[in-house]
C-alpha positions in Angstrom: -28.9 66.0 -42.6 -25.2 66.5 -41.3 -26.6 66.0 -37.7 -28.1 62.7 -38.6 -25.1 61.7 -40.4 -23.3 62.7 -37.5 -25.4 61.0 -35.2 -25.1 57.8 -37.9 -21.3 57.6 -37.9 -21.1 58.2 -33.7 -23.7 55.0 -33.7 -22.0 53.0 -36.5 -18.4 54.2 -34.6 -20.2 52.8 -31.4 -21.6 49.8 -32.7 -17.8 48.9 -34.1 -16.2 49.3 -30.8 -19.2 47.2 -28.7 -18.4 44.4 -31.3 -14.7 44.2 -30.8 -15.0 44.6 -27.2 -17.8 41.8 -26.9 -15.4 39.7 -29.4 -12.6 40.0 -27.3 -14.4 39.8 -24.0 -15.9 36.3 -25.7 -12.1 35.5 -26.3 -11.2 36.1 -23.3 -13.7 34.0 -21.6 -12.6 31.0 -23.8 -9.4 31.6 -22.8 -9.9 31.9 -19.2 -12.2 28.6 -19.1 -9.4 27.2 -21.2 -6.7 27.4 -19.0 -7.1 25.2 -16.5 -7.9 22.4 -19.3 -4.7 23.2 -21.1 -3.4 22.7 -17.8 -5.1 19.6 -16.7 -4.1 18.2 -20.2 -0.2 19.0 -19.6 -0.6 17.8 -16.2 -2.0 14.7 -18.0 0.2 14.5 -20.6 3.1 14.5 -18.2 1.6 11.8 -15.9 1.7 9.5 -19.0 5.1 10.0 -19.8 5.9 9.1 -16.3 4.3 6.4 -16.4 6.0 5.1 -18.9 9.2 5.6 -17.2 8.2 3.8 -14.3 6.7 1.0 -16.4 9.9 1.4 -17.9 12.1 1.1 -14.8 10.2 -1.6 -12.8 10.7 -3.6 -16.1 15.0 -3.5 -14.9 14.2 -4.9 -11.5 12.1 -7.9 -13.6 14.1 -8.3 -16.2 17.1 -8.9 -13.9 14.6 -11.1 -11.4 14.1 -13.0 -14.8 17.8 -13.4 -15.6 19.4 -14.0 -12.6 16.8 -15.5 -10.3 14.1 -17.0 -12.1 11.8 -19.8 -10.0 13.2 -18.4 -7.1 11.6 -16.1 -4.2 13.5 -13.2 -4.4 16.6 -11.6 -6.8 19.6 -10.3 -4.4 20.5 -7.3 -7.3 23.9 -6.5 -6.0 25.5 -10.4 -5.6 23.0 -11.0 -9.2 21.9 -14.7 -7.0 18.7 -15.5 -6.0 17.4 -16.2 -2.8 14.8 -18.6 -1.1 13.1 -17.6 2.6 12.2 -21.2 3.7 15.4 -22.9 1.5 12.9 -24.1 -1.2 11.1 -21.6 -3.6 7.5 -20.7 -3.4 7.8 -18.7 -6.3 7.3 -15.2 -4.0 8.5 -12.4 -6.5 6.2 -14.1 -9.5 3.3 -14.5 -7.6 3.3 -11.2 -6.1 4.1 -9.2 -8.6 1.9 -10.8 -11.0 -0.8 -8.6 -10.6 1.5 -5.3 -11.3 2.7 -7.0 -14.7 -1.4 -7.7 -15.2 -1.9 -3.4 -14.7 0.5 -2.9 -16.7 -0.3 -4.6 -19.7 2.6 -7.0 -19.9 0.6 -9.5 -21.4 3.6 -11.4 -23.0 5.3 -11.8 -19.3 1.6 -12.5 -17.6 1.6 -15.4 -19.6 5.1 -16.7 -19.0 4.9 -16.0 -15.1 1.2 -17.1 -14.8 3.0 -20.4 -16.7 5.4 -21.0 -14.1 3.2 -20.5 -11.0 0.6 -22.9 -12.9 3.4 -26.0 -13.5 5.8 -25.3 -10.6 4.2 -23.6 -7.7 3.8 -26.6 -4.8 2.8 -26.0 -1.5 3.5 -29.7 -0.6 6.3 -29.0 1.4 7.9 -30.1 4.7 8.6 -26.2 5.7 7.3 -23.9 8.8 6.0 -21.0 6.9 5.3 -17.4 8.7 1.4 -17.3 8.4 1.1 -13.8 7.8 3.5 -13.4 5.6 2.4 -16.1 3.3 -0.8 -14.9 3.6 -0.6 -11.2 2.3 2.1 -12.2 -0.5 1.0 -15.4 -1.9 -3.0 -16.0 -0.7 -3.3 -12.1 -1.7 -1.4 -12.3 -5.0 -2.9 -15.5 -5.9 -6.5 -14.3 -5.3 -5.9 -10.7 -7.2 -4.3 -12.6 -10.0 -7.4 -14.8 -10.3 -10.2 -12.4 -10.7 -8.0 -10.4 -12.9 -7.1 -13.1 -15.4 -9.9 -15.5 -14.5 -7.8 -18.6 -14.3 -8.9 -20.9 -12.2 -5.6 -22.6 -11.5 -5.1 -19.4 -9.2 -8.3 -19.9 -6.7 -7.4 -23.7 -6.4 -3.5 -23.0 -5.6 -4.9 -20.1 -3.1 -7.2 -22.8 -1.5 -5.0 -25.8 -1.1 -2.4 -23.0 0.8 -5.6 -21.8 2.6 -6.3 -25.5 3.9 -2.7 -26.1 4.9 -2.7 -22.5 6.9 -6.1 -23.5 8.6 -4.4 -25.1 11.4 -2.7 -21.9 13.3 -5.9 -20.9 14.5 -6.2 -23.7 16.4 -5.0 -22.3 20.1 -7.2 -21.7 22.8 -7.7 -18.3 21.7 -8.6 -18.8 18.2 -5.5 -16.0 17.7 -3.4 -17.5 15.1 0.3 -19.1 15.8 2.8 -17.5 13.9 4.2 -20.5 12.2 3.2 -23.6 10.4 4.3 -26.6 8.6 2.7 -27.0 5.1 2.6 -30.5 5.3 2.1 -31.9 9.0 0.0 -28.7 10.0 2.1 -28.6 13.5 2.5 -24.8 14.5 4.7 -23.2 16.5 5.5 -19.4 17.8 2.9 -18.7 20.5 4.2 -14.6 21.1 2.9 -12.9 18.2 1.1 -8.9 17.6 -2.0 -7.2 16.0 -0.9 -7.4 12.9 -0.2 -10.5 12.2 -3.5 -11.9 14.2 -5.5 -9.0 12.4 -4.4 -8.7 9.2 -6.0 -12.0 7.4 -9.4 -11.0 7.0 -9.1 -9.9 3.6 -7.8 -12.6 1.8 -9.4 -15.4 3.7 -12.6 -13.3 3.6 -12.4 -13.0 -0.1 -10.9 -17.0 -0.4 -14.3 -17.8 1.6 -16.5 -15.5 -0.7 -14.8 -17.2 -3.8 -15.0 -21.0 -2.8 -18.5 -21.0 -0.5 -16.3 -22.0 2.3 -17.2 -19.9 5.5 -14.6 -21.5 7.9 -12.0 -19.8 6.4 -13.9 -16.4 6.9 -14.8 -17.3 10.4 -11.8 -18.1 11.7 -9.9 -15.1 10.3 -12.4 -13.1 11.8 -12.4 -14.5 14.8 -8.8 -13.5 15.2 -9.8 -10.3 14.2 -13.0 -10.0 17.2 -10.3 -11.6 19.4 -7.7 -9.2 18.7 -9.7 -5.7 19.5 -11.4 -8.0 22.5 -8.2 -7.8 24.1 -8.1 -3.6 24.0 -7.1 -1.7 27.0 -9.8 0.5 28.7 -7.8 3.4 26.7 -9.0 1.8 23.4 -5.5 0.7 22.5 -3.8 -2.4 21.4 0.0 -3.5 22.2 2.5 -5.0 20.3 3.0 -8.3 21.6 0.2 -11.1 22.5 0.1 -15.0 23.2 -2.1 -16.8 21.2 -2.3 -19.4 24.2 -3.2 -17.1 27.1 -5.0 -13.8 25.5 -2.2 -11.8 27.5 -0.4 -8.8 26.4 3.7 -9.7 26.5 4.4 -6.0 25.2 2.0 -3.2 26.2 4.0 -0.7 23.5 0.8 0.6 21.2 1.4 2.5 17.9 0.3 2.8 14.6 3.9 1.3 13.2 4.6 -2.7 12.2 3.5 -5.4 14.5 0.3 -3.3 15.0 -0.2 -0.8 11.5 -2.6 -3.3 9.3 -4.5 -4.8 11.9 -6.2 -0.9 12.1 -6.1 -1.0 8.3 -8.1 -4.3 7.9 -10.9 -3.2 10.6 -11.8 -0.3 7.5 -10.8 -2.5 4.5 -12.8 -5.4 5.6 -16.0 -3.2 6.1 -15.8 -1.8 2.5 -14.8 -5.3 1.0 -17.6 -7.1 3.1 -20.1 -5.0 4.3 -19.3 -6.4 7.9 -20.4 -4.2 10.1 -18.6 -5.3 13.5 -15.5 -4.3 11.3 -16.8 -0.9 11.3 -17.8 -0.8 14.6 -14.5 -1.8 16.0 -12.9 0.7 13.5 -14.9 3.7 14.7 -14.2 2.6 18.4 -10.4 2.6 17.9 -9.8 5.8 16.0 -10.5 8.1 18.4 -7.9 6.4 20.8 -5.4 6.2 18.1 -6.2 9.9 17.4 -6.0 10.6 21.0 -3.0 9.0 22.5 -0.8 8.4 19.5 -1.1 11.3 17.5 1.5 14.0 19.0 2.0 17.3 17.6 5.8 18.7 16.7 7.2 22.0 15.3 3.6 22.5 14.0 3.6 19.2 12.2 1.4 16.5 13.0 2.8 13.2 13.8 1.9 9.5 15.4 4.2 7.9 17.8 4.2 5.3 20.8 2.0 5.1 24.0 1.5 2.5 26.8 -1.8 1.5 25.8 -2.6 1.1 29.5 -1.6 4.3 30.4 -1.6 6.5 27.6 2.0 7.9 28.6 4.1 8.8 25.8 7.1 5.8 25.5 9.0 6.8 22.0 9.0 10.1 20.0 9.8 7.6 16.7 8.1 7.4 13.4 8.9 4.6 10.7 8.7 4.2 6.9 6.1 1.5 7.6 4.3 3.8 9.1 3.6 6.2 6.4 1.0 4.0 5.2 -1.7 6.0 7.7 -2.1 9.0 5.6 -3.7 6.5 2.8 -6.0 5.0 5.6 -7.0 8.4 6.9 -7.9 9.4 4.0 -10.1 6.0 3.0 -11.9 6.8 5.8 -12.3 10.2 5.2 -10.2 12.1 7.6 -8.6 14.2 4.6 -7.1 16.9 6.9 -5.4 14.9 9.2 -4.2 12.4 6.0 -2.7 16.0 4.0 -0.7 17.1 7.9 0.9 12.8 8.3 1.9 13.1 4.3 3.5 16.0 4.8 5.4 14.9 7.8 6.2 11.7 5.9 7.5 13.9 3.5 9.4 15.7 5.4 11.3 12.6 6.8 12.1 11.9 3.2 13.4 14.8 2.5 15.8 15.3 4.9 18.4 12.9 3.2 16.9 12.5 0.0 15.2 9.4 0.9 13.4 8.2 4.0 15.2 6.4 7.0 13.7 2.8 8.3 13.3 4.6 11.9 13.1 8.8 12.7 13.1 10.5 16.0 10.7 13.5 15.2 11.4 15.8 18.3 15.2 15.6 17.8 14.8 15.4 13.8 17.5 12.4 14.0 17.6 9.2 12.1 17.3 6.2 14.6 17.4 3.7 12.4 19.2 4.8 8.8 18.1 1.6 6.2 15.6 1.9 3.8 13.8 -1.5 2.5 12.4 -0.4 -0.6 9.2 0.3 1.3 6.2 1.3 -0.4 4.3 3.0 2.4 4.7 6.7 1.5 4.2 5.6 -2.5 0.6 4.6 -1.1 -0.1 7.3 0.7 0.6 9.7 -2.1 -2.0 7.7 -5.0 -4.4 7.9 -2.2 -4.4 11.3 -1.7 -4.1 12.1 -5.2 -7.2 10.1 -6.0 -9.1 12.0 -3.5 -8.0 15.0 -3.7 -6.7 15.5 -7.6 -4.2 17.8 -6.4 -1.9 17.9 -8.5 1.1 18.9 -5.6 1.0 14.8 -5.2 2.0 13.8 -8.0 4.7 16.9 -8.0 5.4 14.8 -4.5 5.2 11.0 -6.4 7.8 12.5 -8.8 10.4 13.8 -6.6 10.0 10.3 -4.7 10.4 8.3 -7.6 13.1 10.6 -8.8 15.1 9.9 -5.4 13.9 6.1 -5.6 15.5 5.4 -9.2 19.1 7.9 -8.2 19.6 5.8 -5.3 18.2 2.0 -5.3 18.5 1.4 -9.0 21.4 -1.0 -9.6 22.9 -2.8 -12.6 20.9 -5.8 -11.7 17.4 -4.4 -10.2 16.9 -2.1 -6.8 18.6 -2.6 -4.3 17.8 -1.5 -0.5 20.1 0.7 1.2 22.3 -0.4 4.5 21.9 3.7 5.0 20.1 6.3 3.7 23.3 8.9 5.1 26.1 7.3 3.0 23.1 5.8 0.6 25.3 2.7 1.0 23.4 -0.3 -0.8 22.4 -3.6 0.5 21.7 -6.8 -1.4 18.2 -7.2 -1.4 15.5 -6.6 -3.4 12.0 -7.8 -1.5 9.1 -8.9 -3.5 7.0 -6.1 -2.2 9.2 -3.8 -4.4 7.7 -5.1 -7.5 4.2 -5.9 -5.9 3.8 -2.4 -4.2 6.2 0.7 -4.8 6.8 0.2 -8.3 2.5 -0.4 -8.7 1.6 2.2 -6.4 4.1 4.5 -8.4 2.6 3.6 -11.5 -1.4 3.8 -10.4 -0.3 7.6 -9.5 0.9 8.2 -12.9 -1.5 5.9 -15.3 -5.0 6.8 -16.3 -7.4 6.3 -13.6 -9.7 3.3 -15.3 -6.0 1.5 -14.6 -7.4 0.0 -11.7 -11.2 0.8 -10.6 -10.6 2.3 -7.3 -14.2 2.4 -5.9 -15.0 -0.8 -6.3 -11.3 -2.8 -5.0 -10.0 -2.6 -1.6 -6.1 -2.9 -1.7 -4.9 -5.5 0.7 -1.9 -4.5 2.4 0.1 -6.3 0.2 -1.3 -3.8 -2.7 -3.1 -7.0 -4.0 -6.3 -5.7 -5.8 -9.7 -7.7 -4.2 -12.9 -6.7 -5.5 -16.2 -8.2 -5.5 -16.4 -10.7 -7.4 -18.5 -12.5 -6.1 
């Protein structure tokens, strides 16, 4: 009897300590599993509240574009005056960045701004208008603005421009002149680049899609074909073209303005359309651009400048505008390469607390010291973030918007700096501001149904275009 009782109390004492050690091995694997949720949900939690912040701040830059330069292209935020690019308004800053007030849920100032564009926006004017420029800005804004809202007032205002831009692609060519009057239709400007031949597919594409109209698809194609037929045997493209003759007047090839968006329409246009020669040309110029541009420094990965005859390297530089390549790496699915650009980009940043118009990467010297408000690297960081989920860039989007807010805020909007050494300020305050850092600082920050990423291809104006149709 006492060995059985023994034996009873040893089991019972067993039993006891089997429970308490599957209890708190049970615990533990809630808490282990729960971790990372409690995580994610902080992470979340302090994505919101930034947010709101920079719903918060880009609501000072509109607010002052309201008070001081209301009907008017752009605010200067230092002088509080507004400006005009052509000497009459055409309503830049509301059209472009009504799609960012639409995101964010500014319903109150989406009416009063959709309002204004509605009664006041004319295109009726005896101006010379840069093609491209009014193309990415207003066609873009106006097109985004209409599937978003569904007004129809929108699509018609982004045809009748559409019509009254058709005439630059009338040289022998088919490339586009760079400007034209909206009322006679005379162009002028026969040297132009890539980018502003390439980088209308998009919103005359979708403009096409939207009215049954194919010209204005063809013809912005065309420039397109036309553009990539000219190539060098390397595979590369230069910087400067005439639209007359088909010959290169600049032979400079990098991934930087004059040339960056014509590489990032042949990708966007294949996802928006389904075109296929967009892929094609795509996957026959980023090996080039991989090849000959992409130069390796201290370890970090960089892109500079080539003769795109020769291949021979011409400038060690890397811009602000540039930074836009890590986003289009990664769209196309070149993640490693896209994580090794960002983090050169933000190293450039870094180094004075906010990134220079123009960098020198083997000498690590500022070449040209003015930052625009430029929304490049902002892009780059919600693309990676979307693919990735890493939560390092939006750590990254943070300290960026941290810098952006200590040094461009003003008492009447952003303002640009003269120099990012002295962080000197300039009187400016470009439309794109509102239309793409401040959005692309939000979209890294706001819930991901914000904006339905797989299914709208961002034009390089940040300009949502999805398919509608």
């Amino acid at each position: 009897m006492r060995l059985y009782a023994r034996l009873s109390r040893t089991e019972s004492h067993w039993l006891k300590s089997a429970r308490r050690a599957l209890v708190f091995g049970i615990w533990l694997a809630i808490l282990v599993l729960a971790v990372p949720g409690c995580n994610r949900s902080s992470e979340d939690r302090h994505a919101r509240q930034m947010a709101v912040r920079v719903r918060s701040e880009f609501l000072h830059a509109w607010r002052n574009y309201e008070r001081y330069a209301w009907g008017h292209d752009a605010l200067r935020p230092l002088s509080k005056t507004p400006h005009d690019w052509y000497g009459q308004s055409l309503l830049m800053t509301p059209v472009d960045a009504l799609d960012t007030l639409v995101l964010m849920k500014l319903d109150a100032d989406v009416g009063k701004t959709k309002a204004l564009i509605v009664s006041d926006l004319s295109f009726d004017r005896d101006i010379y208008v840069k093609n491209f420029e009014v193309t990415i800005r207003l066609i873009g804004g106006l097109l985004s603005s209409y599937q978003l809202t569904g007004d129809k007032h929108l699509l018609q205002l982004a045809q009748d421009l559409g019509n009254r831009l058709l005439p630059v692609f009338n040289s022998p060519t088919g490339l586009p002149y760079v400007y034209v009057n909206l009322r006679t239709g005379q162009v002028r400007e026969p040297v132009t680049n890539p980018a502003e031949t390439g980088t209308l597919l998009l919103e005359f594409g979708t403009l096409s899609k939207l009215t049954g109209r194919p010209e204005f698809y063809d013809k912005a194609k065309r420039a397109l074909v036309e553009t990539y037929k000219r190539r060098s045997l390397l595979g590369l493209v230069g910087q400067g073209i005439n639209v007359e003759t088909g010959a290169w007047t600049d032979t400079d090839s990098h991934i930087s303005g004059g040339i960056d968006s014509y590489y990032e329409y042949l990708w966007k246009c294949w996802l928006l359309f389904g075109d296929n020669d967009c892929r094609d040309m795509w996957n026959a110029s980023i090996p080039a651009i991989n090849k000959y541009l992409a130069d390796e420094a201290g370890g970090e990965l960089w892109y500079g400048h080539a003769n795109m005859q020769t291949g021979a390297r011409t400038e060690t530089t890397y811009r602000a505008l540039d930074a836009f390549f890590p986003a289009l790496l990664a769209l196309s699915g070149d993640l490693e390469r896209a994580r090794r650009l960002q983090a050169s980009s933000f190293k450039m940043w870094n180094l004075h607390g906010i990134e220079p118009e123009t960098f020198d990467y083997k000498s690590m010297r500022v070449v040209n010291g003015a930052y625009h408000l430029r929304p490049e690297i902002v892009e780059s960081t919600y693309y990676l973030y979307h693919f990735t989920r890493d939560a390092r860039y939006r750590q990254m989007g943070e300290k960026l918007f941290g810098d952006f807010v200590k040094y461009c805020r003003a008492d009447a909007g952003y303002a640009a700096l003269a120099d990012v050494v002295t962080k000197q300020k300039r009187d400016e305050m470009e439309s794109f501001a509102l239309a793409e850092t401040f959005k692309y600082f939000y979209l890294l920050f706001a819930p991901p149904r914000t904006v339905d990423f797989d299914n709208v291809i961002f034009n390089t104006e940040a300009h949502p275009l999805s398919r509608t149709w």
